[in-house]
Every structure is written in C-alpha cells, then in structure tokens.
C-alpha positions as CSV (number, residue, x, y, z in Angstrom):
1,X,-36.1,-43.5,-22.8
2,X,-36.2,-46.4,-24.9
3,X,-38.4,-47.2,-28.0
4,X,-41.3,-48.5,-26.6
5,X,-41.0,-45.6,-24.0
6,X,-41.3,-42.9,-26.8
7,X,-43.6,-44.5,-28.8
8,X,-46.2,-44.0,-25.6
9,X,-45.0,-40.7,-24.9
10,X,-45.4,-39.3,-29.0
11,X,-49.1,-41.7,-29.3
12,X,-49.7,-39.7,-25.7
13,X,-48.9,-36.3,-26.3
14,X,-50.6,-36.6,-29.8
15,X,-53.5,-38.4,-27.8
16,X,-53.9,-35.2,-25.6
17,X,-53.3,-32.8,-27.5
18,X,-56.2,-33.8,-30.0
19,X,-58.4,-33.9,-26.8
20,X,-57.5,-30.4,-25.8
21,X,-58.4,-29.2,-28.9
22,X,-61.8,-30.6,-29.2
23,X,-62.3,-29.4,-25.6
24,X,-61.6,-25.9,-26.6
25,X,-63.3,-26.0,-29.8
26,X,-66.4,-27.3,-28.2
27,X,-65.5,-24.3,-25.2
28,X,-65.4,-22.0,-28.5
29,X,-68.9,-23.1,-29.6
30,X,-70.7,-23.2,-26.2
31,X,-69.1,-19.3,-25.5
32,X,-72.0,-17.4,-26.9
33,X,-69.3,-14.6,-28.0
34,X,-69.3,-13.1,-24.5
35,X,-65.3,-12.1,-25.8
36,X,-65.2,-10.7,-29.1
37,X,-61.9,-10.3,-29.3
38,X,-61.5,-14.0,-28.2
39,X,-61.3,-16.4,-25.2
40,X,-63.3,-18.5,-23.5
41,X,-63.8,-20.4,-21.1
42,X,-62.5,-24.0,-21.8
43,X,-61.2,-26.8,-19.9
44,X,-58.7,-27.6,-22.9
45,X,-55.9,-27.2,-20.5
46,X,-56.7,-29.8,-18.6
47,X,-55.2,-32.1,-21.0
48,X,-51.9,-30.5,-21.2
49,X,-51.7,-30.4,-17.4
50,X,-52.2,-34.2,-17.1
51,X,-48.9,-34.8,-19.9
52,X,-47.3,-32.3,-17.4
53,X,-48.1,-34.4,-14.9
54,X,-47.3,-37.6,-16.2
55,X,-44.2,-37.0,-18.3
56,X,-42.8,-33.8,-16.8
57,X,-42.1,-30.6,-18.7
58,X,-41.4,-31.8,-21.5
59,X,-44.4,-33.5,-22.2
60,X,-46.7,-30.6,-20.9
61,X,-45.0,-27.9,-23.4
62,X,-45.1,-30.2,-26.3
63,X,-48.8,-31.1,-25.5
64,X,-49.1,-27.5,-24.9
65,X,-47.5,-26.3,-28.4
66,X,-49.4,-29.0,-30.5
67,X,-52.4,-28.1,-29.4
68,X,-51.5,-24.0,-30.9
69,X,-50.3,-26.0,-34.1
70,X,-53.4,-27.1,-34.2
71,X,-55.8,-23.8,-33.7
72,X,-53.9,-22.2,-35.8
73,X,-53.5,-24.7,-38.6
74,X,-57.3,-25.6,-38.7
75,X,-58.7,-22.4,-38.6
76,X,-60.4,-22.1,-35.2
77,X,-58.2,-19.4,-33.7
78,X,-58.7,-15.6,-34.1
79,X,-55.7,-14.4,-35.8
80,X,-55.6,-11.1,-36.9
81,X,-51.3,-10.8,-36.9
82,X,-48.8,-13.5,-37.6
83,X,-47.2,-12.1,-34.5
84,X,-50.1,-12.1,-32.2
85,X,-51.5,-15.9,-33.9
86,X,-47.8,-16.4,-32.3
87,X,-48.2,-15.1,-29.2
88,X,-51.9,-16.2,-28.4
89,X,-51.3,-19.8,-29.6
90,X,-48.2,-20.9,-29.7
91,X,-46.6,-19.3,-26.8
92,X,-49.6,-19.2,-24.6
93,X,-50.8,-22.9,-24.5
94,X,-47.1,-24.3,-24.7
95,X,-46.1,-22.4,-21.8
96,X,-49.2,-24.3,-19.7
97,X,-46.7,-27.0,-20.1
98,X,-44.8,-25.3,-17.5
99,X,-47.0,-27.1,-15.1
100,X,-44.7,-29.8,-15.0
101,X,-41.9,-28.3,-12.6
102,X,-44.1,-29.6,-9.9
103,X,-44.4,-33.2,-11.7
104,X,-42.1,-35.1,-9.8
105,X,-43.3,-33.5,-6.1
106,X,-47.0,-34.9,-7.5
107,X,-45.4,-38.5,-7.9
108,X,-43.6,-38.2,-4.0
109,X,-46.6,-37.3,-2.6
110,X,-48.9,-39.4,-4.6
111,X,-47.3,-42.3,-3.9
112,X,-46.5,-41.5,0.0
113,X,-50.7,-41.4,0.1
114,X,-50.5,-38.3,0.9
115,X,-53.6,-36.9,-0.8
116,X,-53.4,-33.3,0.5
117,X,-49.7,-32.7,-0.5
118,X,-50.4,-33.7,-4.5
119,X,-53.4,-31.7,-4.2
120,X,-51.9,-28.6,-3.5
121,X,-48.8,-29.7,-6.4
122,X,-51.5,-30.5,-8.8
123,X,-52.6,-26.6,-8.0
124,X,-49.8,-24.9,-7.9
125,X,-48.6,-26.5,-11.1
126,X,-52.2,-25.4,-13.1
127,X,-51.6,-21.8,-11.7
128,X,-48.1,-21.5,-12.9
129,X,-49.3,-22.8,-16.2
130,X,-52.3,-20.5,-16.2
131,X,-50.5,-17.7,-15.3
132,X,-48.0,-17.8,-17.7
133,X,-50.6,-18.5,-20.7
134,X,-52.6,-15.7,-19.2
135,X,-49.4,-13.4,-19.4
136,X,-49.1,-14.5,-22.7
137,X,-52.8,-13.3,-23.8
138,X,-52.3,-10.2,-21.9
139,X,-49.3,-9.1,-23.9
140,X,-51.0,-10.0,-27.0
141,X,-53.8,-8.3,-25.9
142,X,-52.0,-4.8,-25.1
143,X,-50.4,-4.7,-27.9
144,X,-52.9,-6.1,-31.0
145,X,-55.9,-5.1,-29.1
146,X,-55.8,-1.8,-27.3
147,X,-57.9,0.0,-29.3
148,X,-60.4,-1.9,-28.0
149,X,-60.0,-0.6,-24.9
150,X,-62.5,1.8,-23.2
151,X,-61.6,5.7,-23.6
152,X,-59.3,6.6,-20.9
153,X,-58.8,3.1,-19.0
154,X,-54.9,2.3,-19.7
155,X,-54.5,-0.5,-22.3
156,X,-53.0,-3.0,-19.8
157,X,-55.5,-2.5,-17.4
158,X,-58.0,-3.6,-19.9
159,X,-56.0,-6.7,-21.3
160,X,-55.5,-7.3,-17.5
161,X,-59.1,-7.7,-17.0
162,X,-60.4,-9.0,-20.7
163,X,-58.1,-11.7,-20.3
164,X,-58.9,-12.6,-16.8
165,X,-62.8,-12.7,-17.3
166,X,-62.0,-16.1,-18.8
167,X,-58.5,-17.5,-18.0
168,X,-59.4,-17.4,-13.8
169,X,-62.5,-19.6,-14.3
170,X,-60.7,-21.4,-16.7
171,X,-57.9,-22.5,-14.0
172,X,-60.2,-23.1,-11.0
173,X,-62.3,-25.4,-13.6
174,X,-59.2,-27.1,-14.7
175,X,-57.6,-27.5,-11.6
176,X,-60.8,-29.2,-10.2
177,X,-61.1,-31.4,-13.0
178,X,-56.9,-32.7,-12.7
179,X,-57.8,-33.3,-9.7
180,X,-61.0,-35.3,-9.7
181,X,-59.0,-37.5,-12.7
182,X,-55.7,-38.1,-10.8
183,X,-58.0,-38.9,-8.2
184,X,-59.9,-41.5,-10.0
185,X,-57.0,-43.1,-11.9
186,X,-55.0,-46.1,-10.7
187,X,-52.0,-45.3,-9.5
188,X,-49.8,-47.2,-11.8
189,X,-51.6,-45.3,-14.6
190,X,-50.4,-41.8,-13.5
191,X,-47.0,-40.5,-13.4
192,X,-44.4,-42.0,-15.8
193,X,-41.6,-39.4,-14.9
C-alpha cells in the first residue's frame, strides 16, 4: 500500500471507529438498563463491519480494537476487572473485525451484479463477527459474572442467554443496516481490498 493508500485507510479506520462509538454510546443511553450487568443493543458494529468490508481483516480488527480503546479509555464501559475490561472490550469488538474473511467474496460478487451472492457474504461475515464477540462476552460473563446467575441454573447457561438477549438483535439489526448501505453506495466507493 503506498502513502496515499494508508493515509485513507488510518483517516478511515479512525473515521469508523469514532462512529461506532458514538453509535454504542447513544445504544448505551437509549437501553433503559434492561442489562445490568451490561449490553445493549447497538448497531456500533455496523461500522466495523463496513472497514471489514472494504479493507479486509485487517481493517475490521483494527476498527474493531479502537473502538474497545475507546470505551474503555473514556469511561463508558462497565469494567469491574482489568481482565474482564479486556475481555469484554478489547477482545470482543476487535474480533468483529473477523468479518472480513468474507471481504474479497463480497467484492466478486458485488461487482459480477450478483446481488443475492454479496448479500448472503455480507451475512455470513456479520455472524462470524457477532459470534465471536458474543463468545467473547459469554466467557467474560461466566467467569466475572456468575454470581449473578439465578440459583441453580449453571453459570454458562446464564451468560449463554444474558448475552444473547442483546448480541442476536444486535446482528440481525447490523446485518440489515450493511446491507441497506452497501446497497446504496456507488460501487467505486465500496471495497478497496
């Protein structure tokens, strides 16, 4: 990549990741506390999941990890551990990076026309992104936050479901909303793998 090429990609990713955190931190406001422990449900991975897109993985984890610098440098997250600030912000959102293994079949099918193809890329991508952030909160969430858990339900079972109040509307919302952009962007504007 030459200068000019990551000058874009560093004014992009900073760009995006700024974005996901307001989206998340407006998410945080609009929750009503429904998840005391944390969570909500936000659309601030949409952001990371358009660099994935665009630039490939590498763009989506650093999106991703900027984006955990940032909740847990401005004081928006909920940390109660340095281990599980770690786990639940740093590992989680970089790891919805991951969404750009399926970058490059988006471009193909993108620019073949084929609309139903990139569609199903573009969700495949936000569910392997999703699910590996939701793993992520549900290992945090076993072991920091167990004693939450209801008397006699087995701690994963309840980071299982705690976590996945929030983190399945959060893809399916997501998912539609990449793909109402990519839809609406022209196609020169997209993919820059």
């Amino acid at each position: 990549m030459n200068k000019r090429g990551n000058t874009l990609f560093l004014s992009e990713v900073a760009i995006f990741s700024a974005l996901a955190y307001l989206l998340d931190f407006l998410s945080g406001l609009l929750s009503l506390k429904i998840w005391p422990q944390g969570g909500s449900i936000s659309i601030a991975m949409v952001p990371i999941f358009l660099m994935a897109y665009r630039w490939g993985i590498k763009g989506g984890l650093l999106t991703g990890f900027i984006l955990g610098v940032l909740q847990f440098i401005l004081g928006f997250a909920q940390i109660y551990t340095i281990i599980q600030g770690i786990i639940d912000y740093f590992i989680a959102f970089t790891t919805v990076g991951l969404a750009g293994v399926v970058a490059g079949q988006i471009k193909q099918a993108y620019e073949k026309g084929n609309k139903r193809e990139w569609i199903i890329y573009v969700v495949l991508g936000a569910f392997i992104g999703s699910l590996f952030r939701y793993l992520s909160h549900v290992i945090a969430g076993a072991i920091f936050f167990g004693e939450y858990a209801p008397k006699g339900q087995p701690v994963i079972v309840y980071s299982l479901l705690y976590n996945g109040t929030y983190m399945l509307p959060s893809f399916i919302i997501s998912a539609i909303i990449v793909i109402l952009v990519i839809s609406a962007v022209p196609k020169r504007m997209l993919i820059r793998i």
